[in-house]
Phi, psi and omega in degrees: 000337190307301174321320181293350202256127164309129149295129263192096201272139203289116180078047173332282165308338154287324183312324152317314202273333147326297208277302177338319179308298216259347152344264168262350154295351168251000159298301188317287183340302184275355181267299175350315205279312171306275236276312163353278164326307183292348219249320181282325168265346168295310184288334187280321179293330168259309173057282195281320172298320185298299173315326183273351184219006136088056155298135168276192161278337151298325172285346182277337196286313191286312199281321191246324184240025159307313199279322181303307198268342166302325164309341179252315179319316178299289194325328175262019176253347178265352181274316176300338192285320184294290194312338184290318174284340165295298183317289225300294178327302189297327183292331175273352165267016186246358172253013192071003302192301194282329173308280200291349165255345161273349175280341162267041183082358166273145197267164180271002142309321176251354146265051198242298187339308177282346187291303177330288206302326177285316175294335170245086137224289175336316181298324207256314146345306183288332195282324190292330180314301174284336199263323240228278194313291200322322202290316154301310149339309173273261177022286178289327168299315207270348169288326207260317130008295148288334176284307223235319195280126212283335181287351203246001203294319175235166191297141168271118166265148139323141167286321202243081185257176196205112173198157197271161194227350164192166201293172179052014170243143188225139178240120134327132130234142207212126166058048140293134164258112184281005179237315163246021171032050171232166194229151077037280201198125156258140175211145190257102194235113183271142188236158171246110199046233172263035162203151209249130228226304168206197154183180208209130176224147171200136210250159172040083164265122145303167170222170175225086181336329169274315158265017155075019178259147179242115189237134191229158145330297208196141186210150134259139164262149170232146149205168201225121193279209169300322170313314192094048169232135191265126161246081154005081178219150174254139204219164171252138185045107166273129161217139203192136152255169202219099129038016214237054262251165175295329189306316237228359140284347171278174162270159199279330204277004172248349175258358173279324162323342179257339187285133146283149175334334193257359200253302200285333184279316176274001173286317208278298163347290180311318184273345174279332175308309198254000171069029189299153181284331207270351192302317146343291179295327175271313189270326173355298208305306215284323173288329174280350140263026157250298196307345180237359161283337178298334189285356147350265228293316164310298188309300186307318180295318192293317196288322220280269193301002196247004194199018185264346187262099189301132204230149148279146213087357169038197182330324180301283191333308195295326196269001177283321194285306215281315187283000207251308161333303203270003174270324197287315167316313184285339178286325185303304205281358154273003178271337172304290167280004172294281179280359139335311196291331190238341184324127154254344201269305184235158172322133182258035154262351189286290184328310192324298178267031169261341156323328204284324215263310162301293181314330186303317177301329211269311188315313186304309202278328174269323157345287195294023209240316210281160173299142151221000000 
């Protein structure tokens, strides 16, 4: 009767709880192990900047690199998620380790299972970490930056900005001071198609941030009938509000970086509104902090099945192929989005997720590979 009964492999669930352990105790190990490094060669090159504008120590240790290392831990994380599954898996197939549990009926789908449970923890880690931390985190660095790092002392305004501020409306502003919060020159310009219709110019403008109003001396206006004949006027004291938030005087593609997800949405809503060309570039930002914590689930299948297999060169082999896979990923998705940001032909959430969406294949493809 014994015969009709499946063997059945002894501690199915410790056997979960092994692999889970040795998962994430060995991610943990290597993003630690990374930040340590980063963190001890990051403090000995400003050093002499901390000594000098008399940082204490409670601000380089709280202010600056609390905020500092959730930005690298993300950064360093779909690669360490790989190299973890590659160690620990290629040692256990260089011990049989793996021979002997699928020869006891367990299927490699479901010793797929604890890898899964670990990659969405990672996963979910990673994301609150890109929608929620990183964004306040860059934020308070780049505060603690201006105070104390002697290359970083005032804020970088663009010399020339250009946005658009209502659709066919373009506001100029040329040579803002983020400290006396005044501009240089303002101009106001309405277009009809490719061609301009009015505009509004003024010199030594304040701005005022809260209420978004911009007050001058003196302004002119200029318009153009049909003809194109220009009519003139000169005026006293401008007080005008503009569309404009102080966020959106800066550079943009380094002040989005600072929004949380729920901050990046209604920017990015505000800028499809004023019709802005930049839009492109916003949503990148906003997609790329889904497409790469997901990709968690790829890396883990591709490493998982690539190192499940016993090869001559063990571990060494498994972790070259598996680092060399996972660099060539990181180089596509920054080559994706670079062109995403400028693409008119396709979508840049299509760009955003086709690294994911190719591996995903290659991840398919080595599965139907792996032992079984």
């Amino acid at each position: 009767m014994a015969g009709k009964h499946k063997i059945k492999f002894p501690g199915f669930k410790i056997l979960d709880g092994y692999i889970t352990r040795k998962f994430l105790g060995t991610y943990i190990f290597a993003i630690a192990l990374i930040i340590v490094i980063v963190v001890v060669f990051d403090a000995v090159e400003k050093m002499d900047d901390f000594i000098t504008t008399k940082a204490t120590l409670k601000e380089v240790a709280i202010d600056y690199y609390l905020n500092f290392i959730p930005y690298f831990i993300n950064q360093f994380s779909g690669l360490f998620t790989f190299i973890a599954v590659i160690f620990f898996t290629s040692k256990m197939a260089y011990q049989t380790e793996i021979i002997a549990i699928l020869s006891s009926g367990v299927s490699f789908r479901r010793l797929m299972w604890p890898y899964f449970l670990s990659a969405m923890f990672i996963t979910m880690f990673s994301l609150v970490l890109n929608l929620w931390v990183i964004p306040g985190a860059n934020a308070r660095r780049v505060d603690f930056e201006m105070r104390h790092l002697t290359k970083n002392t005032t804020i970088r305004y663009e010399r020339h900005i250009y946005r658009q501020v209502y659709p066919g409306t373009f506001a100029y502003i040329r040579g803002y001071n983020g400290k006396t919060e005044k501009a240089a020159y303002l101009a106001l310009e309405k277009y009809e198609g490719s061609r301009m219709v009015a505009s509004l110019e003024a010199s030594d403008v304040a701005f005022e941030p809260e209420t978004r109003h911009w007050t001058a001396a003196r302004y002119l206006t200029r318009s153009f009938d049909e003809n194109n004949v220009e009519t003139l006027e000169k005026f006293e004291r401008l007080d005008t509000v503009i569309n404009l938030d102080v966020l959106e005087l800066g550079k943009l593609e380094d002040i989005v970086q600072t929004m949380s997800i729920g901050e990046l949405n209604s920017f990015i809503t505000d800028q499809k509104a004023k019709g802005s060309d930049m839009v492109s570039m916003f949503e990148v930002e906003r997609q790329n902090r889904f497409a790469y914590p997901m990709a968690t689930f790829v890396l883990t299948v591709i490493g998982l099945s690539l190192s499940s297999r016993k090869v001559r060169g063990g571990t060494g082999f498994h972790i070259g192929l598996g680092i060399a896979l996972c660099f060539t990923y990181i180089l596509v998705c920054k080559f994706a989005a670079e062109f995403a940001k400028s693409s008119t032909f396709f979508s840049p959430v299509l760009l955003v997720w086709l690294p994911d969406i190719l591996y995903a294949f290659v991840a398919l493809y080595l599965y139907k590979k792996a032992p079984k």
